[in-house]
C-alpha positions in Angstrom: 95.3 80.6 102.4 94.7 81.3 106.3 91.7 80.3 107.6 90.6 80.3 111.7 87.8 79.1 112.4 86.2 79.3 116.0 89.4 79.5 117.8 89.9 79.4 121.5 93.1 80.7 124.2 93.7 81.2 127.2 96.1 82.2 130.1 95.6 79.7 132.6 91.7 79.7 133.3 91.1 83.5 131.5 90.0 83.0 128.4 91.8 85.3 125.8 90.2 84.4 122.4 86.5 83.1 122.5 85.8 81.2 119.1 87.3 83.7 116.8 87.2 82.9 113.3 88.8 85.1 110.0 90.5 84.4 107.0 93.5 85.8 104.9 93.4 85.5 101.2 96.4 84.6 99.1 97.7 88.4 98.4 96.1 90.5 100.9 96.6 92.5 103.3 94.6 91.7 106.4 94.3 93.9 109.5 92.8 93.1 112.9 92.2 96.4 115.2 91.0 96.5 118.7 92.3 98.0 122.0 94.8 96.6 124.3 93.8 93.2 126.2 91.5 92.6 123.1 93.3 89.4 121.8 95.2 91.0 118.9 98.6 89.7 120.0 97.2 86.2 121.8 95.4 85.7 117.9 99.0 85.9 116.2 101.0 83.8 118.6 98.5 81.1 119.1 98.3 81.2 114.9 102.2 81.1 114.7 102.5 78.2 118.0 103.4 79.9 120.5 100.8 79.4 122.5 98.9 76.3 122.1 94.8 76.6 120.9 92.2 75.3 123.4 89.7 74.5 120.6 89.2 75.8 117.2 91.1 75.2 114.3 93.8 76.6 112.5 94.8 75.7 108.3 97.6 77.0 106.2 96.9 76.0 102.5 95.3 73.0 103.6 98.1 72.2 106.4 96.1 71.9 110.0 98.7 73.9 112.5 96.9 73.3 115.5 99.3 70.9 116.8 102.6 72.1 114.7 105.5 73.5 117.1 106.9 77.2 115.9 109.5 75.9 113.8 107.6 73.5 111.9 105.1 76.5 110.8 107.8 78.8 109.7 108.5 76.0 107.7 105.0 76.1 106.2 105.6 79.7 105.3 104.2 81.7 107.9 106.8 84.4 109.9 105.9 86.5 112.6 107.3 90.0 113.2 107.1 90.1 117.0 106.0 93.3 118.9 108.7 94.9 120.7 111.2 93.8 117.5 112.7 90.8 119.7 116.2 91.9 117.4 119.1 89.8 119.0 120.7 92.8 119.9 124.5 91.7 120.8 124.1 90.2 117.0 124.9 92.7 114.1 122.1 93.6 111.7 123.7 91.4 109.3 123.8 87.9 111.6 120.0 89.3 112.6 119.4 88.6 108.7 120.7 85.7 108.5 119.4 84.2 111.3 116.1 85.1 109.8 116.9 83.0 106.8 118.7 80.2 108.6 115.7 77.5 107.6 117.2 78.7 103.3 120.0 76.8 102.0 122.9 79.6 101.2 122.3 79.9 97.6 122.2 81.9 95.1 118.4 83.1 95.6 119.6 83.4 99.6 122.2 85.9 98.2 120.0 87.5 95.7 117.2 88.2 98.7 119.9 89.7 101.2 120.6 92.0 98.0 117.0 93.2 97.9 116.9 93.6 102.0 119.8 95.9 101.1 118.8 97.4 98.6 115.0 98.2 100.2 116.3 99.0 103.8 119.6 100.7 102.6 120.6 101.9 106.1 120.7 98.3 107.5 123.4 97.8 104.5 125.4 100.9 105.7 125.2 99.2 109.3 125.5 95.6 108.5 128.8 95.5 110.9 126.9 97.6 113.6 125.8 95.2 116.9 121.7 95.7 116.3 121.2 97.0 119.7 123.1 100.6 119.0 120.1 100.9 116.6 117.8 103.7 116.9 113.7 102.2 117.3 112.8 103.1 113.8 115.9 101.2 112.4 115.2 98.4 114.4 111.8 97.8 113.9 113.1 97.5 109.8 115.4 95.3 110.9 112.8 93.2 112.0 110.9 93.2 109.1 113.7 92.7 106.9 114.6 89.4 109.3 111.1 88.3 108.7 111.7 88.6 105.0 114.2 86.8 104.9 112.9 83.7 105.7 111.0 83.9 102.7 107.6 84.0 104.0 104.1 82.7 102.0 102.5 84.7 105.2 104.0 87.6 107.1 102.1 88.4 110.3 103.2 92.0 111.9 102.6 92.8 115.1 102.3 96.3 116.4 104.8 97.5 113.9 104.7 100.9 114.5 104.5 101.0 118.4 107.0 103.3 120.1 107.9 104.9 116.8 108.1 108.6 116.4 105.6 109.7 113.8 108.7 110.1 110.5 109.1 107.0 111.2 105.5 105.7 111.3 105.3 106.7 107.9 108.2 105.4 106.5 107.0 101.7 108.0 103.4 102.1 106.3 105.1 102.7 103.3 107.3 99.8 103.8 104.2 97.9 104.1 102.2 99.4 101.2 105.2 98.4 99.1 104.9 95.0 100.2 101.3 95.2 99.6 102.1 96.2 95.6 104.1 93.1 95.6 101.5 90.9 96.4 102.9 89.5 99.7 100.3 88.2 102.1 100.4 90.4 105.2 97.7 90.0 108.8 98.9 93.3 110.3 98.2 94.3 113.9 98.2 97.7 114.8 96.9 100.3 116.7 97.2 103.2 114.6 93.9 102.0 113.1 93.7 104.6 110.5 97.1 104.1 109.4 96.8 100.3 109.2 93.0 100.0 107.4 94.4 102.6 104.8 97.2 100.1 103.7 95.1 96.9 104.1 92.3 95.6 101.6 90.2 93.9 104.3 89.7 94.4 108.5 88.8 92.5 111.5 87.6 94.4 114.7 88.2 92.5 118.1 86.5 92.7 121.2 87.2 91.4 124.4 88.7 88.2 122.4 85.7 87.7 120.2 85.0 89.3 116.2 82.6 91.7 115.9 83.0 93.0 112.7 84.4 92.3 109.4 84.3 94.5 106.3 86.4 95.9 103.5 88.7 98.7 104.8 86.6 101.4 103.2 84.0 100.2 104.9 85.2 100.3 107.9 87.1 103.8 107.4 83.4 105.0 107.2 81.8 103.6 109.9 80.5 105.3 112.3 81.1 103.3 115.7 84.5 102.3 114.2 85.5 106.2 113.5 84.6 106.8 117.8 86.2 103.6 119.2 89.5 103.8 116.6 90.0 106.5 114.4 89.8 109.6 117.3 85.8 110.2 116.0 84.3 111.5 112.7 86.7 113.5 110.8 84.8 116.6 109.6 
């Protein structure tokens, strides 16, 4: 469905991805891990236009994005759920939603998906009215998700979801995503709770200094040795 292939960024003259190439299947859940400054973040916003490629190449079900504007590639199905949340926070949760759906005509499958948000994330139902800011982090970061729902994505990137997040609440967010992994959604995840993210994901990526250096399935990686040390807080006895 995704496929990078030898893709290049940069911030000014500092090169922050050096020909980095992976691919996310239809259904899957992809995640990339590496430390900060390792081109996690620069990967997803070059991949969803926010920043422009300097070589490489970037395809969405056949759909070249390299020189698409943001808009245009939520329009091809991909959504990004920004690190930090980026909530509208003088909005309430409910304008939040629908300015994540704003691209959907206001049908009946529009209504029937801000049902399901509800229904899924049932404290953003009870605080629908509320203004998004006088959210606590945890409810805001599923506020973020849920926006990135709603614009009925073929491919939802996350970035960093958990960051911030007292550990209750890390939990509840990786079982948000493991239910959205049951449903089949496509997911690239970025995250640094590497264990966390590799045990909801089929496949991983590791990053390095803007350049792959490994790829494997997530049980593989789980048990590897030099991944367990960098990652995962060493080998657990």
């Amino acid at each position: 469905m995704l496929k990078v292939s030898n893709l290049y960024a940069a911030y000014g003259e500092i090169l922050a991805l050096k020909g980095v190439s992976l691919e996310v299947r239809e259904g899957e859940t992809v995640t990339l891990i590496g430390s900060n400054g390792a081109g996690k973040s620069t990967l997803l916003k070059t991949i969803s236009g926010v920043m422009r490629p300097r070589g490489g190449d970037i395809v969405f079900d056949g759909h070249h994005l390299n020189r698409m504007k943001p808009h245009e590639i939520v329009r091809q199905g991909i959504v990004q759920v920004q690190e930090g949340r980026a909530i509208l926070k003088r909005l309430t949760v409910l304008e939040n939603l629908e300015m994540g759906g704003y691209l959907r005509p206001r049908d009946t499958e529009y209504r029937e998906d801000l049902q399901r948000i509800f229904e899924r994330f049932p404290i953003l139902d009870q605080r629908k009215q509320q203004l998004a800011g006088s959210l606590s982090g945890g409810e805001q970061q599923m506020l973020a998700i849920a926006r990135g729902l709603m614009a009925k994505p073929r491919l939802i990137m996350m970035d960093e979801p958990s960051l911030g997040l007292a550990p209750l609440i890390v939990s509840e967010i990786f079982r948000i995503i493991a239910e959205m992994k049951k449903e089949g959604r496509t997911i690239l995840l970025v995250e640094q709770n590497a264990r966390k993210a590799l045990q909801v994901s089929d496949r991983g990526y590791v990053i390095v200094t803007g350049n792959i250096i490994l790829e494997d399935s997530c049980e593989a990686l789980l048990g590897n040795s030099e991944v367990q040390e960098a990652y995962l807080g060493g080998r657990k006895a």
